[in-house]
BALOBA-1460 file (C-alpha; in Angstrom, 3 decimals):
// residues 283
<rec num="1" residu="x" x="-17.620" y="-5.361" z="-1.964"/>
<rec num="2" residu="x" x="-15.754" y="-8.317" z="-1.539"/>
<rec num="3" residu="x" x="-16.666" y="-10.436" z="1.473"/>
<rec num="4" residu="x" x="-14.690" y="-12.592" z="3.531"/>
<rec num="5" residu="x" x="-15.932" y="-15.301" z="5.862"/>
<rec num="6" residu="x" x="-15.994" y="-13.682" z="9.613"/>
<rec num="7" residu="x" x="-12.908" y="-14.715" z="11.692"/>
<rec num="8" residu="x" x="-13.130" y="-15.040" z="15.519"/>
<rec num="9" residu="x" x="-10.576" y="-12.671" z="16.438"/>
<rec num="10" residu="x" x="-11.083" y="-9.372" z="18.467"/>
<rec num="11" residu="x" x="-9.187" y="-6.560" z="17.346"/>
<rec num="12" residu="x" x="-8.746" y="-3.789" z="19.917"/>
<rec num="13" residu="x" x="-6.533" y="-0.638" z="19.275"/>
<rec num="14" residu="x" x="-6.464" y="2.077" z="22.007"/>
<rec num="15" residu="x" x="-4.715" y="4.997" z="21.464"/>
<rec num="16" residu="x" x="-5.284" y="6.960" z="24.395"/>
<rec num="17" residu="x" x="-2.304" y="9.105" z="26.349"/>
<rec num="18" residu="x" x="-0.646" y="6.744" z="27.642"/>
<rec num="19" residu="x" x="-1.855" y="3.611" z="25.989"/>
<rec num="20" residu="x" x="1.285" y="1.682" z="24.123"/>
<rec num="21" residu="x" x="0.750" y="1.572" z="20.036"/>
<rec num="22" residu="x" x="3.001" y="-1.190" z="18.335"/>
<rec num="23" residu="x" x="5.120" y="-0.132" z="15.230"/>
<rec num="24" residu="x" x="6.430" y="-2.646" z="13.325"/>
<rec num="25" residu="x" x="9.454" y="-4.279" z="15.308"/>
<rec num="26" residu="x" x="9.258" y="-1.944" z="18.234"/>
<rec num="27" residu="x" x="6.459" y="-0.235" z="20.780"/>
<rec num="28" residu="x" x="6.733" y="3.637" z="22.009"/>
<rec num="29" residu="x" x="4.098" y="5.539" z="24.793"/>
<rec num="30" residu="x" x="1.767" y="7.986" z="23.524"/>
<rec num="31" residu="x" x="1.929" y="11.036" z="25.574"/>
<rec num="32" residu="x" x="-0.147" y="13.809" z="26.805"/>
<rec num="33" residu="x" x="-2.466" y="15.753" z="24.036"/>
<rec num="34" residu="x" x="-2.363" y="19.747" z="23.441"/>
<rec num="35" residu="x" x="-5.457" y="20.926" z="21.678"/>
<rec num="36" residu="x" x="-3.144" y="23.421" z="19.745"/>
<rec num="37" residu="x" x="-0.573" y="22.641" z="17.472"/>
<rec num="38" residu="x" x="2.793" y="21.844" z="18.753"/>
<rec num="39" residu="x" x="5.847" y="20.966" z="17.360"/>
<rec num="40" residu="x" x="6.336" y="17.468" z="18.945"/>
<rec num="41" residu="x" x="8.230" y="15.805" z="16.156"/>
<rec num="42" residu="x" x="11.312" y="13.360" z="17.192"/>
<rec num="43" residu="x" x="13.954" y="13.292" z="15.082"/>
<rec num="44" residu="x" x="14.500" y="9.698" z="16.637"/>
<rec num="45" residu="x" x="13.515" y="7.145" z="14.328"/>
<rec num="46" residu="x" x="12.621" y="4.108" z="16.919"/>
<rec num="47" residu="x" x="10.721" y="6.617" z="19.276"/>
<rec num="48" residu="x" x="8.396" y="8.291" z="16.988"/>
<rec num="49" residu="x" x="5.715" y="11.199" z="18.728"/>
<rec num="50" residu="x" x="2.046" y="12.068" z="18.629"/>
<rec num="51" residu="x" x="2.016" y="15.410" z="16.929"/>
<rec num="52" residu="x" x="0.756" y="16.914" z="14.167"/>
<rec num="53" residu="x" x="3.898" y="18.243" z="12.389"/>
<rec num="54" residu="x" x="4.770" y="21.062" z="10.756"/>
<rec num="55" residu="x" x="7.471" y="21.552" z="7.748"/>
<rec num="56" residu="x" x="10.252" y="21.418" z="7.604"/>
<rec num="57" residu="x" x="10.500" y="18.700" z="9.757"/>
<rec num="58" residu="x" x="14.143" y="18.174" z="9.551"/>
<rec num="59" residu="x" x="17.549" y="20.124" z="8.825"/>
<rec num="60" residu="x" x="19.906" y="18.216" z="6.150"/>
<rec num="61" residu="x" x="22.471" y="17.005" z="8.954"/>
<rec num="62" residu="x" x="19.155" y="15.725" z="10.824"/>
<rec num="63" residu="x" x="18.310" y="13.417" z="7.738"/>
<rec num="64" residu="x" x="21.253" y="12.103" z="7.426"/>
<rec num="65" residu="x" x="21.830" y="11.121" z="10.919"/>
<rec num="66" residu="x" x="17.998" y="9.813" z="10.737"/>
<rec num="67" residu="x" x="19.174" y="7.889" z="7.181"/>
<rec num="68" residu="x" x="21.383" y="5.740" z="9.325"/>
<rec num="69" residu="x" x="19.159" y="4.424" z="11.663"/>
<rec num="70" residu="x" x="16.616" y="3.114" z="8.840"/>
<rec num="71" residu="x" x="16.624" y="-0.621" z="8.109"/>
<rec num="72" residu="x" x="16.796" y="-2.420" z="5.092"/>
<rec num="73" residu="x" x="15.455" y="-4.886" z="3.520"/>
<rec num="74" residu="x" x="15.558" y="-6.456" z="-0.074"/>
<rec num="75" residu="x" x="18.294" y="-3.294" z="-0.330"/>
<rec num="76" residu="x" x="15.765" y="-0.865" z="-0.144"/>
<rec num="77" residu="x" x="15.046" y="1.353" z="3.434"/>
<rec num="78" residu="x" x="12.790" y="0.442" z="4.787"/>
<rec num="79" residu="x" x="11.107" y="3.399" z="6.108"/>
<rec num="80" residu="x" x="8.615" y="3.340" z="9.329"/>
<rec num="81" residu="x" x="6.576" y="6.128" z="10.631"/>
<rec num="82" residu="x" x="8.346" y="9.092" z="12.607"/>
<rec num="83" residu="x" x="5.270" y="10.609" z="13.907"/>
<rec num="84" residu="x" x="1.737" y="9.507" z="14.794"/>
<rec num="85" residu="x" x="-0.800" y="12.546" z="13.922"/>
<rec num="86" residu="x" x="-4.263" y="13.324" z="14.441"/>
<rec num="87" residu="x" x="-7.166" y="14.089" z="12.399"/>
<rec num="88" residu="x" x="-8.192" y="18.123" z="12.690"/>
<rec num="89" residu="x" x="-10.315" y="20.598" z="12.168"/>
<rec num="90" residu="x" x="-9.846" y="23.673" z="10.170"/>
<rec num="91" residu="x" x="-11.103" y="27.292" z="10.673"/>
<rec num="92" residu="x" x="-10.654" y="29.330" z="7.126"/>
<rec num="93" residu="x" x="-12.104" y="32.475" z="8.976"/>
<rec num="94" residu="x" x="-8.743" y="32.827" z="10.898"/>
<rec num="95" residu="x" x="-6.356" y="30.021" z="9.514"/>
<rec num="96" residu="x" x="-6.611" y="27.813" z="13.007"/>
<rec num="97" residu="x" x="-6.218" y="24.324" z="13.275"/>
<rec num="98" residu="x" x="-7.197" y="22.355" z="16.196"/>
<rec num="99" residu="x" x="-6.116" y="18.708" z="16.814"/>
<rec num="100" residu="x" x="-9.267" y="16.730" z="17.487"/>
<rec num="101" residu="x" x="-9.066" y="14.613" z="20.981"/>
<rec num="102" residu="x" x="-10.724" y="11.520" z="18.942"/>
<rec num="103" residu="x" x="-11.527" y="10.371" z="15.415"/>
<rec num="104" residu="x" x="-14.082" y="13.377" z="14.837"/>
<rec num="105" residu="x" x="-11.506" y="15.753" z="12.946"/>
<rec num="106" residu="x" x="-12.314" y="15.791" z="8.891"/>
<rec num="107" residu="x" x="-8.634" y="16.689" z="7.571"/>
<rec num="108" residu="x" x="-5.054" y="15.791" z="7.473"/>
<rec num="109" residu="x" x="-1.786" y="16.797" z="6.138"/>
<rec num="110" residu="x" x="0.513" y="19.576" z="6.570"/>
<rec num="111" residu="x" x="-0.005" y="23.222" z="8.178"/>
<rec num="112" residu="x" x="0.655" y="24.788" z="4.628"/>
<rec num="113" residu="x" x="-2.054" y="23.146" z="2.989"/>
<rec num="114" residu="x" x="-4.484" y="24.853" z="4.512"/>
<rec num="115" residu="x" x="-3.284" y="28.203" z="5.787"/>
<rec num="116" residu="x" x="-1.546" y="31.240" z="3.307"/>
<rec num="117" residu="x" x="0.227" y="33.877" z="4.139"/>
<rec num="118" residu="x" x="4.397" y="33.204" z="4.066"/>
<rec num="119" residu="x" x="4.813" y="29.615" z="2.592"/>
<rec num="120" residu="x" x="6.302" y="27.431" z="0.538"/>
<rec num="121" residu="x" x="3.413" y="28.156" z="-2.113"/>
<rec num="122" residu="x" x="4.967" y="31.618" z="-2.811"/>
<rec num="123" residu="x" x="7.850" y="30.034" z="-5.006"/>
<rec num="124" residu="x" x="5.765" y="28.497" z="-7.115"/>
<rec num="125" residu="x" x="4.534" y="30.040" z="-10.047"/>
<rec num="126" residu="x" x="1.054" y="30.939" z="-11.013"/>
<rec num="127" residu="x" x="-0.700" y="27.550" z="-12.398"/>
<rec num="128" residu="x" x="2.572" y="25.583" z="-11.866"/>
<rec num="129" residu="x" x="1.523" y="22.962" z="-9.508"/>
<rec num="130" residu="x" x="-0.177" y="19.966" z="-11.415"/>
<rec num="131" residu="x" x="-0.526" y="16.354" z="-10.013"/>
<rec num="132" residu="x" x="-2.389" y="13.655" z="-11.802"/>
<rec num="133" residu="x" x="-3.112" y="10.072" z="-9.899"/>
<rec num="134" residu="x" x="-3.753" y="6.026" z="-11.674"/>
<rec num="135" residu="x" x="-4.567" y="3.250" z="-10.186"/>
<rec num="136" residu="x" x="-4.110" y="-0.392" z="-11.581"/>
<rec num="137" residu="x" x="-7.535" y="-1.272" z="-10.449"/>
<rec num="138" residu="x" x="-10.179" y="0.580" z="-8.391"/>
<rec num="139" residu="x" x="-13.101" y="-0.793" z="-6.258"/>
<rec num="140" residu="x" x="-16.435" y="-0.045" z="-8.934"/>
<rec num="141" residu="x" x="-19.289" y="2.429" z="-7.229"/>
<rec num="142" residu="x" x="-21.066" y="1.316" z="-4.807"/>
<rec num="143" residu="x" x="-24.571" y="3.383" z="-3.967"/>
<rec num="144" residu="x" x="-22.917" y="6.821" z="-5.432"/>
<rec num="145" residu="x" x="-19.590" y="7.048" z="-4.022"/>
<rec num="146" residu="x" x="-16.329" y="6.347" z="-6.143"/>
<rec num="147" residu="x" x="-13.169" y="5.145" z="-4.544"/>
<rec num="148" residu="x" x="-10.930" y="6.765" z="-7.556"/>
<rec num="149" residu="x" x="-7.003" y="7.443" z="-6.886"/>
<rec num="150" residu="x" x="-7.823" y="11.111" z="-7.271"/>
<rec num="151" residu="x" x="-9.348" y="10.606" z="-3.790"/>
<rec num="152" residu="x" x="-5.750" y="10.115" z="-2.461"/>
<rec num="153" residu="x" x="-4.877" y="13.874" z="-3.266"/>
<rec num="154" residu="x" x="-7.236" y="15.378" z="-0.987"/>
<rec num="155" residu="x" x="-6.444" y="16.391" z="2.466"/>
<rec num="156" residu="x" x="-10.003" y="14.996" z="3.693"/>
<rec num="157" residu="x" x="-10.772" y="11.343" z="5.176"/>
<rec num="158" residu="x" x="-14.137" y="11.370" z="3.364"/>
<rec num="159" residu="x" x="-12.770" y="9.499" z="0.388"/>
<rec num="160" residu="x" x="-10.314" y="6.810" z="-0.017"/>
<rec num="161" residu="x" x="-9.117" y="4.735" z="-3.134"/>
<rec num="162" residu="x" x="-9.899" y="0.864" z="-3.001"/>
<rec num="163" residu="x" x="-8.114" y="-1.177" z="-5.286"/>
<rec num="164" residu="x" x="-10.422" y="-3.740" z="-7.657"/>
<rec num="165" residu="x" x="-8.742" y="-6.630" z="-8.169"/>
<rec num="166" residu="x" x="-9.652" y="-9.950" z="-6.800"/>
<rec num="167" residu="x" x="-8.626" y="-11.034" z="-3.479"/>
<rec num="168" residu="x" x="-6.535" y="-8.395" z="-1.028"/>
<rec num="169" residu="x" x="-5.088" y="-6.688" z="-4.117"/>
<rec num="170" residu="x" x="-1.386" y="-7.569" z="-3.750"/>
<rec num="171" residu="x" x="0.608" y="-6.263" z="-6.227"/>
<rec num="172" residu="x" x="-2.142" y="-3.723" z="-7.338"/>
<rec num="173" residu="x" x="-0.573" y="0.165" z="-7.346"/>
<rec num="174" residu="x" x="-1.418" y="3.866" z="-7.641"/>
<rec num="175" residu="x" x="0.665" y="6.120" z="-8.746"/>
<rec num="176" residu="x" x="0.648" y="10.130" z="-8.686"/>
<rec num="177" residu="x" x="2.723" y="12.163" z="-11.177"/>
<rec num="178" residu="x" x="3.668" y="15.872" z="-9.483"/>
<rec num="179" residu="x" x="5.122" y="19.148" z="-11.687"/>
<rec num="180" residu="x" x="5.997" y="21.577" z="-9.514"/>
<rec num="181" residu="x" x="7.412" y="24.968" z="-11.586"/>
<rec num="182" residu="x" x="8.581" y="27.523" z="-9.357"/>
<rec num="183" residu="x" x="8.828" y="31.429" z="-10.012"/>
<rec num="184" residu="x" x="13.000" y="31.207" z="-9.628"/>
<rec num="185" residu="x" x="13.479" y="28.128" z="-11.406"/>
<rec num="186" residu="x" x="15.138" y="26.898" z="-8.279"/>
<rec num="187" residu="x" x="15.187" y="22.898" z="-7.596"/>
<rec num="188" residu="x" x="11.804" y="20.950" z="-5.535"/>
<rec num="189" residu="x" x="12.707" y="18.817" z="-2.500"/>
<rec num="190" residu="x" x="10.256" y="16.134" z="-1.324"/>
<rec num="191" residu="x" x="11.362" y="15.225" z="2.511"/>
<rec num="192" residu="x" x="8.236" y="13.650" z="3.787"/>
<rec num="193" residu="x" x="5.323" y="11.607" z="3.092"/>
<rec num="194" residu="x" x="2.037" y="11.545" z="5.207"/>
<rec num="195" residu="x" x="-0.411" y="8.555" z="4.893"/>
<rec num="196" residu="x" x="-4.062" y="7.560" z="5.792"/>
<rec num="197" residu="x" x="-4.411" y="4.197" z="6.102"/>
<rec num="198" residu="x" x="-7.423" y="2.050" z="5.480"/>
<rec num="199" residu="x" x="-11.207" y="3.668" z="4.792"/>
<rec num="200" residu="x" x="-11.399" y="6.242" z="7.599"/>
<rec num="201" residu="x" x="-14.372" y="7.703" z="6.722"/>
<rec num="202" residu="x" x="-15.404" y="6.257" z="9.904"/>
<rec num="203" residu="x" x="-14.233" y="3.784" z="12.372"/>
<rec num="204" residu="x" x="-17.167" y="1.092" z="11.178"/>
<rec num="205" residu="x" x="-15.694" y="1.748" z="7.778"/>
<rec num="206" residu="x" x="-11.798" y="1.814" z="8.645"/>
<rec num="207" residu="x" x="-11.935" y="-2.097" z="10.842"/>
<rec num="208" residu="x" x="-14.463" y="-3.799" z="7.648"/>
<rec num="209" residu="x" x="-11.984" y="-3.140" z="4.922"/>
<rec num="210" residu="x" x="-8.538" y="-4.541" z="4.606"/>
<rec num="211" residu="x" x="-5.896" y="-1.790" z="5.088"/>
<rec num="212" residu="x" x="-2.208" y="-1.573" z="4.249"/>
<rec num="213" residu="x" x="0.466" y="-3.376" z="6.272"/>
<rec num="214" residu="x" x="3.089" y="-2.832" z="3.904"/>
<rec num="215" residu="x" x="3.837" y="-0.214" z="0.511"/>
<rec num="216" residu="x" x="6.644" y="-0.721" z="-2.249"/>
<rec num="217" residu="x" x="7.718" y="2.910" z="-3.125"/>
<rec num="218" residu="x" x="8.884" y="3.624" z="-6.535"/>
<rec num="219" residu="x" x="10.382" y="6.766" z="-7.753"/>
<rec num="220" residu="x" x="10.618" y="7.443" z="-11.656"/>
<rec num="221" residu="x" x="9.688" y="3.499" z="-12.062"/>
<rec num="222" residu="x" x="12.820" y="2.531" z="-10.102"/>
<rec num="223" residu="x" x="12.006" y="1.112" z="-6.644"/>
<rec num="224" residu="x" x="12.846" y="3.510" z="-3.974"/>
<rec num="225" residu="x" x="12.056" y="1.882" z="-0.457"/>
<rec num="226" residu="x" x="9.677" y="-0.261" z="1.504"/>
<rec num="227" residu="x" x="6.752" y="1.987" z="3.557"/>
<rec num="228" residu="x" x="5.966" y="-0.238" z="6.601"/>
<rec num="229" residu="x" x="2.480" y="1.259" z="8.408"/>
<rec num="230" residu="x" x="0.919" y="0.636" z="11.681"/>
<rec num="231" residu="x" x="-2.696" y="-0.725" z="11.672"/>
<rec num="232" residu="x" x="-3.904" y="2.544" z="13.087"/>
<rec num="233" residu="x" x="-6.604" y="4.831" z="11.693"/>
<rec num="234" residu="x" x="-4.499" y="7.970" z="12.770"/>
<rec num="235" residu="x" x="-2.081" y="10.177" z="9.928"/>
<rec num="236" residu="x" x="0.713" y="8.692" z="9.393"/>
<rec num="237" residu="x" x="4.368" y="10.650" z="9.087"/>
<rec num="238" residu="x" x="7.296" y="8.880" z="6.950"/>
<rec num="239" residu="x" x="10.856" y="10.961" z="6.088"/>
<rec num="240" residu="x" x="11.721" y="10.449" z="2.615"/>
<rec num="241" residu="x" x="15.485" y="10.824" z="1.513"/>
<rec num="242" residu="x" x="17.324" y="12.086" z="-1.324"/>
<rec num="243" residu="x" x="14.524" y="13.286" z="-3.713"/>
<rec num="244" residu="x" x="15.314" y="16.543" z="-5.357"/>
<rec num="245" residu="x" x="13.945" y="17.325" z="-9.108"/>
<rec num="246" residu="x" x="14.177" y="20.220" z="-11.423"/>
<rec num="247" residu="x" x="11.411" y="22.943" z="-11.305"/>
<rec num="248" residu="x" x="8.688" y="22.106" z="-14.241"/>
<rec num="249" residu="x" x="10.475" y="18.013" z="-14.164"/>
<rec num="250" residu="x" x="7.416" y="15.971" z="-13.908"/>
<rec num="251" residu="x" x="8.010" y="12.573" z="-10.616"/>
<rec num="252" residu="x" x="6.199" y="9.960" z="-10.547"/>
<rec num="253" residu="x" x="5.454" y="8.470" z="-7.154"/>
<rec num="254" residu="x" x="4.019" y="4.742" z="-7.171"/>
<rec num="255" residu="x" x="3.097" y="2.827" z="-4.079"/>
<rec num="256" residu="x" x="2.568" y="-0.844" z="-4.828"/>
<rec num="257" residu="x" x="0.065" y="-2.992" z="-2.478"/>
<rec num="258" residu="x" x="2.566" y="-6.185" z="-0.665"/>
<rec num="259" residu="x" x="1.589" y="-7.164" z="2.445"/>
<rec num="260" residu="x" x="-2.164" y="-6.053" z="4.023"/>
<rec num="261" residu="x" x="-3.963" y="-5.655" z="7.462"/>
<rec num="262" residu="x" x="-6.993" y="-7.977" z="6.692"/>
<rec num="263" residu="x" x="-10.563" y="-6.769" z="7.249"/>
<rec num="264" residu="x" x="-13.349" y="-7.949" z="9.343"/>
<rec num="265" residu="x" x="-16.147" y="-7.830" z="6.056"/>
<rec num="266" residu="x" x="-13.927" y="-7.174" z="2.690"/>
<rec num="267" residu="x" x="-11.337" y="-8.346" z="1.334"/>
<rec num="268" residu="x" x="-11.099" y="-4.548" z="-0.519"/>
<rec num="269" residu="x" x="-7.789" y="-3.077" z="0.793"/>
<rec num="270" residu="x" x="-8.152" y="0.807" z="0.559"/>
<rec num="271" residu="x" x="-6.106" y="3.773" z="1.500"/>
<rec num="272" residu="x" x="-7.561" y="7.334" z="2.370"/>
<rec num="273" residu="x" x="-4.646" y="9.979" z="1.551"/>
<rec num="274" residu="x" x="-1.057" y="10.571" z="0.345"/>
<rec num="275" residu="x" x="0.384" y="13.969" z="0.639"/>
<rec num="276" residu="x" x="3.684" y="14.470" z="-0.545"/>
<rec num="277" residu="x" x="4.617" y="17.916" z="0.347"/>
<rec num="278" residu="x" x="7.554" y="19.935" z="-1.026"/>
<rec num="279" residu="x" x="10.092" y="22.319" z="-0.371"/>
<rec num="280" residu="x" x="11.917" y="24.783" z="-2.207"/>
<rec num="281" residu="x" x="15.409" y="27.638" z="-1.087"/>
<rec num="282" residu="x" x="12.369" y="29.775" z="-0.154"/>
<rec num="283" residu="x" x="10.876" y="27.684" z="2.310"/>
C-alpha cells in the first residue's frame, strides 16, 4: 500500500433518514427506509432518492426530459447520481432481497441479477453474454487478496480493483468490453450504470483508501461523459443516454481515474463494482 502522511481533518458522513448527503453542486434529504424493495426512483435529476431500483428505470420520453437537465462540462454531460442505494442481502431459496438498514448487506446491483424467472436474460441466447475487464495498472497482492478489474464485474463488495500506479492514480483506467447476442437478433440498450465507490469491504477499509471523486467515460474509445460521485460508501445509480449496439457487437466501456476523494492511510484509489445492465424489446 501506498501511505500518505496523516492529515488532521475529521471526516464524518451520516446517512441516516433524515440526515442531508451532499451531491456535487447541490444537497437532497434522505427519507424514511422500507426493509422491502420499493420503487423509489425520481426521475428528477437534482433530487435524487434512496432506493434500491429496479429496471427499467425510465420510459424514452423520461430520458429525454432527464437529458436536459444534465450539465456539461468540457462538452461532455456530465452525469451525477439519480439514486442513492443500499447494500442487500439475497435469499436464493425464494428470490428475496432485503435492503440492509446499515453497511452489513454483501451485494449490489440490479433486481435481475439475482432473481430468474421473466427477465431480460430470456432474450439472450444460450452462452451469449461475455464481458472481459483491463486495467492500466492494478494495486499488486497484498497477504492473498488481488484487487484485479475482474473484481468490478461482480455484484459483491468483497472485492474491489485498486489501480497501481504511483501517487492517486490520475489518469489510470479500466475498461470492460460486453457482447451481448440475443435469441431474436434484436438491438441491446444500456440505460444505466450503478457504481461502488472506494474499498467497501468494510467501512475501516472504504475511509483508508482514496476513492473516486470524479470518472471520464468513454464509449468505443470516444469520450462519452464525465461520472461525478458522492464520497459515500452506498451504490451508486447514474442514467446513461443514447447507447444502443447490435446483438453479438462487442462495447467497450472505459472509466478513466481524474479527480479523487483522498484517503486517510493510502494513496491507492480503488473502486468496488460497475454494473452496466441492459435491455432488450423483450424487457
Amino acid at each position: 500500500m501506498k501511505r500518505i502522511l496523516p492529515i488532521l481533518i475529521v471526516i464524518g458522513l451520516l446517512f441516516i433518514s433524515g440526515c442531508s448527503v451532499e451531491l456535487p453542486g447541490e444537497t437532497y434529504t434522505a427519507g424514511a427506509e422500507d426493509q422491502y424493495l420499493e420503487d423509489y426512483v425520481s426521475n428528477d435529476a437534482a433530487n435524487p432518492k434512496l432506493s434500491f431500483p429496479y429496471e427499467p428505470l425510465f420510459t424514452m420520453e423520461d430520458k429525454e426530459s432527464h437529458m436536459k437537465t444534465v450539465p456539461r462540462k468540457d462538452g461532455l454531460l456530465d452525469i451525477r447520481p439519480y439514486a442513492i442505494g443500499r447494500f442487500f442481502l439475497f435469499n436464493p431459496d425464494n428470490d428475496e432481497i432485503y435492503l440492509s438498514e446499515d453497511d452489513s448487506g454483501e451485494s449490489f446491483g440490479f433486481y435481475e441479477d439475482f432473481t430468474g424467472g421473466c427477465s431480460v436474460w430470456e432474450a439472450v441466447m444460450e452462452g451469449g453474454y461475455r464481458e472481459e475487464w483491463k486495467a492500466t495498472s492494478t494495486l499488486a497482492p497484498y497477504n492473498g487478496i488481488n484487487y484485479n478489474a475482474e473484481n468490478l464485474g461482480s455484484a459483491s463488495r468483497g472485492a474491489a480493483w485498486c489501480e497501481g500506479a504511483g501517487g492517486y492514480g490520475i489518469g489510470e483506467s479500466v475498461s470492460v468490453d460486453k457482447t451481448i447476442t440475443t435469441v431474436s437478433g434484436a438491438d441491446i440498450d444500456y440505460t444505466t450504470l450503478c457504481i461502488v465507490n472506494g474499498y467497501a469491504k468494510s467501512r475501516e477499509l472504504w475511509k483508508d483508501n482514496s476513492r473516486v471523486k470524479t470518472l471520464k467515460m468513454y464509449l468505443n474509445g470516444e469520450p462519452y461523459a464525465y461520472i461525478s460521485l458522492v464520497d459515500i460508501i452506498k451504490p451508486q445509480y447514474f442514467a446513461l443516454y443514447d447507447i444502443k449496439v447490435k446483438s453479438g457487437e462487442t462495447t467497450r466501456f472505459r472509466f478513466e481515474i481524474v479527480e479523487v476523494y483522498e484517503g486517510e492511510k493510502y494513496e491507492d484509489t480503488c473502486l468496488t463494482g460497475i454494473r452496466i445492465p441492459f435491455l432488450t424489446p423483450y424487457h
